[in-house]
C-alpha positions in Angstrom: -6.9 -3.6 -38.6 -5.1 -0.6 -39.6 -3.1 -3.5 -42.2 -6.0 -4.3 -43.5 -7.4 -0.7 -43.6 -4.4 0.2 -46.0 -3.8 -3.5 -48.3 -7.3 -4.6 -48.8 -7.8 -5.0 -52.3 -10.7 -3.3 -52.6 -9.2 -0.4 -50.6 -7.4 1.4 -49.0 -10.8 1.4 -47.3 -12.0 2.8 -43.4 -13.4 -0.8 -43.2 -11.7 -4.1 -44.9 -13.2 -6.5 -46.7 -11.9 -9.4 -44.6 -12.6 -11.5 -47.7 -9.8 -11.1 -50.0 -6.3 -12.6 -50.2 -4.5 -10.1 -48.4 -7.5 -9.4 -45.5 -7.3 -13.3 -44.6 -4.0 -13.6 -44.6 -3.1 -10.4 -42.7 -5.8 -12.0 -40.6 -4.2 -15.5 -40.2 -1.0 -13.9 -39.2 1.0 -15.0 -42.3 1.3 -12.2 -44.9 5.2 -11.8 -45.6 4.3 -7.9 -45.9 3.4 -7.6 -42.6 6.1 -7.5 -40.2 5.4 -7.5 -36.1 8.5 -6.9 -33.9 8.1 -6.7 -30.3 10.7 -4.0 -28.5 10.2 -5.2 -24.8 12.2 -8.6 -26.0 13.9 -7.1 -28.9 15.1 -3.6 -28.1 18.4 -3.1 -29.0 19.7 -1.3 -31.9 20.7 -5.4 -33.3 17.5 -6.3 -33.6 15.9 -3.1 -34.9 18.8 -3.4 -37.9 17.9 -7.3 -38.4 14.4 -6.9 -38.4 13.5 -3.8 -40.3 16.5 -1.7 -41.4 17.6 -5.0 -43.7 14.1 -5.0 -44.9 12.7 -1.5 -46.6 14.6 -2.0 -49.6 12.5 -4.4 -50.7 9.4 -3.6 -51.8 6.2 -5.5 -50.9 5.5 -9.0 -52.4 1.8 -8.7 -52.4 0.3 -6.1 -50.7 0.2 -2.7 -51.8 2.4 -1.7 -48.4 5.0 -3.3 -46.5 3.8 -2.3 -42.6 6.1 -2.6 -39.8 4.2 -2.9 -36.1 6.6 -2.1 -33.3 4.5 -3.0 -30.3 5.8 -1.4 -26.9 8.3 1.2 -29.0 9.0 2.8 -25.8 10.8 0.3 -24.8 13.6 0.3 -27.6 17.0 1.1 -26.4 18.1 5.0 -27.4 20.6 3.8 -29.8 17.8 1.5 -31.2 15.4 4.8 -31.6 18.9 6.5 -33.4 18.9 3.4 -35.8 15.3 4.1 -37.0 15.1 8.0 -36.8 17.0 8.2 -40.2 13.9 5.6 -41.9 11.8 7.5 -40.2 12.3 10.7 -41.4 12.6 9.9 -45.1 10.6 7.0 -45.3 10.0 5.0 -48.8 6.7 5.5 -50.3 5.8 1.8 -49.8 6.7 1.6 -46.7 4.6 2.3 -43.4 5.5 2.4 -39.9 3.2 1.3 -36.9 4.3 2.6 -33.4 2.4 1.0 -30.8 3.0 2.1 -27.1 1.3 2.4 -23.6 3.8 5.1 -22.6 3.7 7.8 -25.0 5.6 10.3 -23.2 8.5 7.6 -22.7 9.1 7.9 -27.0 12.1 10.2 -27.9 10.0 13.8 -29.4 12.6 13.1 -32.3 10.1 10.3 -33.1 6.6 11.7 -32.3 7.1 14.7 -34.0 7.4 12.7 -37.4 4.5 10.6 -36.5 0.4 10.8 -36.7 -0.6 10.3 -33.6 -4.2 8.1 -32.8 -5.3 7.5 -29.0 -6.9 4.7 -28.3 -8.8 5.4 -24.9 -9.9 3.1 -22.0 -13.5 2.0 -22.3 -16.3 2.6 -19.8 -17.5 -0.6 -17.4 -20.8 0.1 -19.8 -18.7 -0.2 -23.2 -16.9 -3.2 -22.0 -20.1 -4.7 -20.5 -22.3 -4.1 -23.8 -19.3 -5.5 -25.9 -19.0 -8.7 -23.7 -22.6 -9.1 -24.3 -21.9 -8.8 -27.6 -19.2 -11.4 -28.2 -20.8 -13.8 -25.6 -24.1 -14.0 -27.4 -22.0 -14.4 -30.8 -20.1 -17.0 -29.5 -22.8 -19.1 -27.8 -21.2 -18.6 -24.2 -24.6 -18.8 -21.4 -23.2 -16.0 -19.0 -24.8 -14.1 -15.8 -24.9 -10.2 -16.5 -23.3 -9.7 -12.9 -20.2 -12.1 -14.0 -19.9 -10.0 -17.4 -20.1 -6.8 -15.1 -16.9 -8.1 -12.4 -15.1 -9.1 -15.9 -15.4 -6.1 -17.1 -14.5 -4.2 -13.8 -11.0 -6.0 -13.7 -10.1 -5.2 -17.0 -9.6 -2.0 -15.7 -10.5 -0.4 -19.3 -8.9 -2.1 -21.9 -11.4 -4.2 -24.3 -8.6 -6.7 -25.1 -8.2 -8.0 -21.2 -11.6 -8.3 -21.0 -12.2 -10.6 -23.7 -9.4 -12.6 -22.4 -11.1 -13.4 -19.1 -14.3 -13.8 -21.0 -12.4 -16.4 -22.9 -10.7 -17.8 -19.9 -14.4 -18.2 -18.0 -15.8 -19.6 -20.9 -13.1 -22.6 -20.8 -13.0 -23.3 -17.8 -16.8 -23.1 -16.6 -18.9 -26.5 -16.7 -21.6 -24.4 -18.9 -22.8 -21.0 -17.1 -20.4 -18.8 -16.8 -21.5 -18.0 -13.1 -20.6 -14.6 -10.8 -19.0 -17.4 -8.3 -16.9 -19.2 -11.1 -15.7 -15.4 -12.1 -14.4 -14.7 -8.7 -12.7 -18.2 -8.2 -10.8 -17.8 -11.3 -9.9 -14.2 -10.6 -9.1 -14.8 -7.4 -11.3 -12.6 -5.4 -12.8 -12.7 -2.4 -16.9 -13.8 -2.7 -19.4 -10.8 -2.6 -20.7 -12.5 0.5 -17.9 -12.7 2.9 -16.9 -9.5 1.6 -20.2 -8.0 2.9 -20.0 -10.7 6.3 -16.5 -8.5 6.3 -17.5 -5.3 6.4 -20.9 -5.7 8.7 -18.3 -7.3 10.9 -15.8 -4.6 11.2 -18.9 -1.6 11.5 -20.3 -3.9 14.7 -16.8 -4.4 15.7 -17.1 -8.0 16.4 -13.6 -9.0 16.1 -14.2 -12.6 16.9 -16.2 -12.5 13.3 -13.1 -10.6 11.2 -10.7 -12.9 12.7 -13.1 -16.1 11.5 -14.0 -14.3 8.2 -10.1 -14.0 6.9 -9.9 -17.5 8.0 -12.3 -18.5 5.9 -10.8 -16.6 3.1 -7.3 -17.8 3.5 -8.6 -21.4 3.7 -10.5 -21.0 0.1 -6.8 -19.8 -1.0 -7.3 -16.2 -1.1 -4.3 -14.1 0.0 -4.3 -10.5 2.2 -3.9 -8.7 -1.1 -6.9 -10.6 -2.5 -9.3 -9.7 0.5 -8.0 -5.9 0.0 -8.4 -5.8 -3.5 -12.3 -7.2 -2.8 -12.7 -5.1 0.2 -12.0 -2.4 -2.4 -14.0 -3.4 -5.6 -16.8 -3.2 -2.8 -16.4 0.0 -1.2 -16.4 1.4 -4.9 -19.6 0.2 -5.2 -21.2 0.9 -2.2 -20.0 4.5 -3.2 -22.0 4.3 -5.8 -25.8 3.5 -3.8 -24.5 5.6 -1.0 -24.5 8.9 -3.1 -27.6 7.5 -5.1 -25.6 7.8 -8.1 -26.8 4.8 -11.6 -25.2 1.7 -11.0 -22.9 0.2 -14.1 -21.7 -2.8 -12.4 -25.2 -4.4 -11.6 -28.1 -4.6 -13.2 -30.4 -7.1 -11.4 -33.0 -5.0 -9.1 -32.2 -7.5 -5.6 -28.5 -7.0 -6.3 -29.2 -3.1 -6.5 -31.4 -3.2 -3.6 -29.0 -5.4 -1.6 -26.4 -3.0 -2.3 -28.4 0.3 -1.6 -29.2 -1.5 1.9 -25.7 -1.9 2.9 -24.8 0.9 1.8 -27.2 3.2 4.4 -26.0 0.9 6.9 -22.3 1.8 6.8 -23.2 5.0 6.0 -20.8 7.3 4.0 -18.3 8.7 6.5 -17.6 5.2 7.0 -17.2 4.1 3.1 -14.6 7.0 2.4 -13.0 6.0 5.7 -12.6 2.4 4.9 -11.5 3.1 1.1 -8.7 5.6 2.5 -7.6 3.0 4.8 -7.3 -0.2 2.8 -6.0 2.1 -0.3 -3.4 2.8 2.2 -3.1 -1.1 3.0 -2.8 -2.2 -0.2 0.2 -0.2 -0.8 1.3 -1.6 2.0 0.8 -5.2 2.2 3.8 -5.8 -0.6 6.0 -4.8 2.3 5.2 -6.7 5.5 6.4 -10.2 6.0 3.5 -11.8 8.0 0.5 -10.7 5.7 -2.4 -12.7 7.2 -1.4 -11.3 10.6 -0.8 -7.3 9.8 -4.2 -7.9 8.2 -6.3 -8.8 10.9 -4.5 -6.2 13.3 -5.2 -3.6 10.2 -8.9 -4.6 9.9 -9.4 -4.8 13.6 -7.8 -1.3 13.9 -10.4 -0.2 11.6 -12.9 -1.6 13.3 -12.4 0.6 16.4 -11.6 3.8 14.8 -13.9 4.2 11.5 -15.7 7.0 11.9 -20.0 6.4 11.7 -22.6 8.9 10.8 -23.9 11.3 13.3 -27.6 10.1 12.3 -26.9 6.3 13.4 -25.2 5.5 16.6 -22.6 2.8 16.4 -23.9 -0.4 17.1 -22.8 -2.1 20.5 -21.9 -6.0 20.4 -24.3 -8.0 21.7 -22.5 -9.4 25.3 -23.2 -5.7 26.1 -26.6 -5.2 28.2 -28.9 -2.7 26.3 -29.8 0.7 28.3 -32.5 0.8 29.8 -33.7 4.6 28.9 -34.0 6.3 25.4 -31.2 7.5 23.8 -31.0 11.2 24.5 -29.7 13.6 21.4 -27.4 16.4 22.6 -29.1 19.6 23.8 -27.4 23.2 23.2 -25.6 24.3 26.6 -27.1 28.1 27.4 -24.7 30.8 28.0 -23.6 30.8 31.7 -24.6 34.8 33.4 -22.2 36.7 34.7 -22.7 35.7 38.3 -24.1 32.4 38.9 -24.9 30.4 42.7 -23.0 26.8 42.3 -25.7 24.0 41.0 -26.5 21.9 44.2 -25.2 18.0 43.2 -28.4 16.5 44.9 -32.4 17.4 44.2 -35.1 17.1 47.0 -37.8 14.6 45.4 -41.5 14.6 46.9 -41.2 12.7 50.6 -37.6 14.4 51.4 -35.8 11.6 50.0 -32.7 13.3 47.7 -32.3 12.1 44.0 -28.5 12.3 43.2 -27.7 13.1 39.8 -27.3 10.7 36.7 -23.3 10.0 36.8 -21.3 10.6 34.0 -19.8 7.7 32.3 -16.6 6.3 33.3 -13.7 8.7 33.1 -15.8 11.9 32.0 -16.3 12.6 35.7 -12.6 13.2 36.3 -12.6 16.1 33.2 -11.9 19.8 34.4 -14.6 21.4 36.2 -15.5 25.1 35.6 -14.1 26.9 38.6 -15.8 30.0 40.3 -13.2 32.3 39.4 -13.4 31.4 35.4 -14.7 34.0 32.5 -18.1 33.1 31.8 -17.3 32.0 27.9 -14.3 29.4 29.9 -16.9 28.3 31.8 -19.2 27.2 29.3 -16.7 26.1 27.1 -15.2 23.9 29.7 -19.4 22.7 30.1 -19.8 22.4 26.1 -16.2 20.2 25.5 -17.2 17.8 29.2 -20.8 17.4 27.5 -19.6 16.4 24.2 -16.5 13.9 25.4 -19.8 12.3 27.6 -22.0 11.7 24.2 -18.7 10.4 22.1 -17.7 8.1 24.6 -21.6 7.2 25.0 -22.6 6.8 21.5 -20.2 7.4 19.4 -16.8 5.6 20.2 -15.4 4.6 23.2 -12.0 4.9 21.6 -11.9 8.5 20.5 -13.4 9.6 23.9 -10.2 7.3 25.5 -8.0 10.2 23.9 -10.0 12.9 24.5 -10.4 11.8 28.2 -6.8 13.8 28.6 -7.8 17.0 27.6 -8.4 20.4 29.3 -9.8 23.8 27.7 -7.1 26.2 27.8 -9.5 28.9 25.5 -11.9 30.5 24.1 -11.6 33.3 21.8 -14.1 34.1 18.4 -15.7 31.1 18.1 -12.4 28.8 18.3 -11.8 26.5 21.1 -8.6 25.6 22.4 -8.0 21.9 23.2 -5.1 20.8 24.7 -3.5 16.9 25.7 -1.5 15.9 28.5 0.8 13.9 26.1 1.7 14.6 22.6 1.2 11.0 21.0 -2.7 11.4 22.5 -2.8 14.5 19.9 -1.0 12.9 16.9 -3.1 10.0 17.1 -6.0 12.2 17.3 -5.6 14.6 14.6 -3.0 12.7 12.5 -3.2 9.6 10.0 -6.0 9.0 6.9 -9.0 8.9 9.7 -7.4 12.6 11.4 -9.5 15.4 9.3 -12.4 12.8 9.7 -12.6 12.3 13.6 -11.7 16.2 13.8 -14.9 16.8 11.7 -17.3 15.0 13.7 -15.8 16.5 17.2 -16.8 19.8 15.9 -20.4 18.6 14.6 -20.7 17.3 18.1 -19.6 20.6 19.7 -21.6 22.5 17.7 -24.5 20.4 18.8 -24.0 21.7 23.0 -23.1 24.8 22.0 -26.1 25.8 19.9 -23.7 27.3 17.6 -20.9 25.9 15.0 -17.4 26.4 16.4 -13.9 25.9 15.1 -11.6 23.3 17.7 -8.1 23.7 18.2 -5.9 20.7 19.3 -2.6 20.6 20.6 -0.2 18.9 23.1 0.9 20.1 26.1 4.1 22.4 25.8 6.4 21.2 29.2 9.3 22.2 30.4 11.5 20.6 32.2 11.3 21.8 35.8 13.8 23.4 37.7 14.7 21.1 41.8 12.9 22.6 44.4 15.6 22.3 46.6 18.3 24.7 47.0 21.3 25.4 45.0 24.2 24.5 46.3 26.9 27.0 47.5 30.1 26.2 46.2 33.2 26.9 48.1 34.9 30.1 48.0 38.8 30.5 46.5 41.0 29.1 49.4 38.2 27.2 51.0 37.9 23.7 51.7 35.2 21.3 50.8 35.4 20.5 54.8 35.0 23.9 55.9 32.2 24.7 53.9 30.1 21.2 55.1 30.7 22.6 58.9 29.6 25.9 58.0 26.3 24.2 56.5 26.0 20.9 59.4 27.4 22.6 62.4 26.8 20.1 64.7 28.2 17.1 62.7 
């Protein structure tokens, strides 16, 4: 373009012609004044001598420049950049030099300072969209909007990969170019496993994510694929969960669909998952069994994704429903100064006694508040046994598992001190991508018993190594015998 710009023969011009001589010849790739040189094959200071140094003397044939397009400078050799400096300080009036690059800071400042510089900037998904409208309905190719919309998505910003893929569709589609025939010649995972994927990990129905990736691999799909798809989702579901305008579909039931998903997760979940398989991704180039680490990653998710305190997390369906209404927590009033110990059994009408709901499993065996505790231990120990009994109840059986482990070892301006029998309990409660999230919700739960918002302090248990209870041994005296020293200690042996 910029040839063009500069040789037309009705310019130099911001717009060619693209009818003269030199515009349709620049345009069929054969005008002798315009020379292309590509530095990622051709970088060293050889090539750069051969193909332009040799050539500035002469002047232009036709044109009224002779242009030189270096595409991917950055990649010359330094000795190559050395070479061209010396043109490129005092260059020839006819003569005009073309740096392109996708790594600016990578070219020498020698050369940048004696260059104009013009940035060409990623497009928008809108840009690209409206453009591949543009060229599809010029070129005569039938194509769904939400096919145009994934095309444009993995270009990832740059107009000229995005018309390749349109061209590639185009070619290889038998007439529409369809959402489906996109993602089969992209390589992506379908929209529809990829939402049977993620409904399957939020129930935790491992038996589903197992069959799902199945499913996937069998179509030919690999674990970087299924990330990458699991991904491109999440981003959208981003999207509808914060309510913001959809770019990357247009049709109302796709929106709708989307919007609907997206309240079901919920969005503690979607910022979970997208830290987690961002994390995956990185790592799947490394493993050597990829199918396998991704069904343990996914089912890993599964069980530790946080959920929104509004929903409860749903149970699978082997498990038998409860019979009475779910309960939401109730603030824990401040225990008086004195108190009479609660009686464990009530006296219904008739004299028969009523025992007390039970805890669920494992809560019951938590620290009890002891007579002799402060009042604000007390109810702290109350508050923490109360919310461990609604996570493991209807949040996640999981966290609770950890927190099971814990006693309160303080209470001091507003902070509560939590501490774990074993250290790798606390590190896999507080530590990884899913750490700040699970120690945000304990605190919303807290807050909930307590009536009040509170900070929570974890940490693992500092021990020592204890000293034998049994007696240290005298050791004999100077001029003493071992034997003399036994009798002394068994006189009667």
């Amino acid at each position: 373009m910029l040839a063009k710009a500069l040789c037309c023969e009705k310019g130099p011009a911001e717009e060619p012609c693209n009818e003269c001589d030199i515009c349709v010849s620049i345009t069929a790739g054969n005008c002798m004044d315009v020379i292309e040189m590509d530095a990622a094959s051709e970088s060293g200071v050889d090539d750069v001598r051969e193909a332009i140094l040799h050539m500035i003397e002469y002047r232009p044939a036709q044109a009224r420049f002779k242009v030189f397009i270096i595409d991917e400078v950055h990649d010359l050799s330094p000795k190559a950049f050395d070479a061209l400096l010396k043109t490129i300080e005092e260059p020839p009036a006819h003569l005009v030099f073309v740096l392109a690059t996708t790594e600016y800071a990578k070219v020498p400042p020698t050369i940048r300072s004696r260059c104009q510089k013009f940035e060409f900037r990623r497009g928008s998904l809108a840009e690209i969209v409206s453009r591949l409208q543009h060229v599809a309905k010029s070129e005569g190719i039938e194509s769904d909007p939400a096919a145009l919309g994934a095309i444009a998505r993995m270009s990832d910003g740059s107009y000229r990969d995005a018309l390749n893929l349109l061209e590639l569709a185009a070619l290889t589609a038998e007439g529409k170019v369809t959402l489906d025939h996109v993602y089969d010649q992209l390589g992506l995972v379908h929209e529809e496993q990829v939402d049977a994927l993620l409904t399957a990990i939020r129930e935790s129905d491992v038996a589903k994510v197992v069959q799902t990736i199945e499913d996937v691999y069998r179509q030919g799909r690999d674990a970087r694929a299924i990330l990458e798809s699991l991904m491109y989702r999440l981003s959208d579901l981003t999207v509808s969960a914060w309510g913001l305008s959809s770019t990357s579909a247009s049709d109302a039931a796709v929106v709708a669909s989307q919007k609907a998903l997206a309240m079901q997760l919920g969005r503690d979940a979607i910022l979970s998952m997208r830290s987690s398989i961002g994390e995956a991704l990185v790592k799947v180039r490394m493993v050597s069994l990829p199918r396998l680490w991704l069904e343990s990653e996914l089912i890993r998710l599964a069980s530790e994704v946080p959920w929104d305190g509004a929903k409860t997390r749903p149970q699978p369906e082997a498990r038998v429903a409860q019979p009475h209404a779910e309960k939401a927590p109730r603030a824990i009033a401040e225990r008086p100064r004195k108190s009479e110990p609660s009686p464990t059994k009530a006296v219904v009408a008739g004299g028969e006694e009523a025992s007390a709901e039970a805890p669920p499993d494992g809560v019951s065996k938590m620290e009890e508040p002891q007579p002799d505790d402060p009042p604000e231990i007390a109810r702290a120990k109350e508050v923490w046994k109360a919310a461990v009994e609604h996570i493991q109840a209807q949040f996640s059986k999981v966290m609770a598992q950890k927190l099971l482990s814990t006693r309160v070892v303080g209470f001091e301006s507003g902070t509560l001190s939590i501490e774990f029998d074993r250290k790798i309990d606390c590190d896999s409660m507080t530590s990884g991508p899913n750490g700040p999230a699970r120690i945000t919700k304990v605190k919303e739960i807290v807050g909930k018993f307590a009536g009040e918002e509170w900070e929570v302090d974890f940490a693992a248990a500092n021990r020592k190594a204890k000293s034998s209870s049994a007696e240290a041994v005298e050791l004999p005296a100077e001029g003493e015998s071992l034997l003399d020293l036994s009798r002394q200690v068994f006189p009667n042996s």
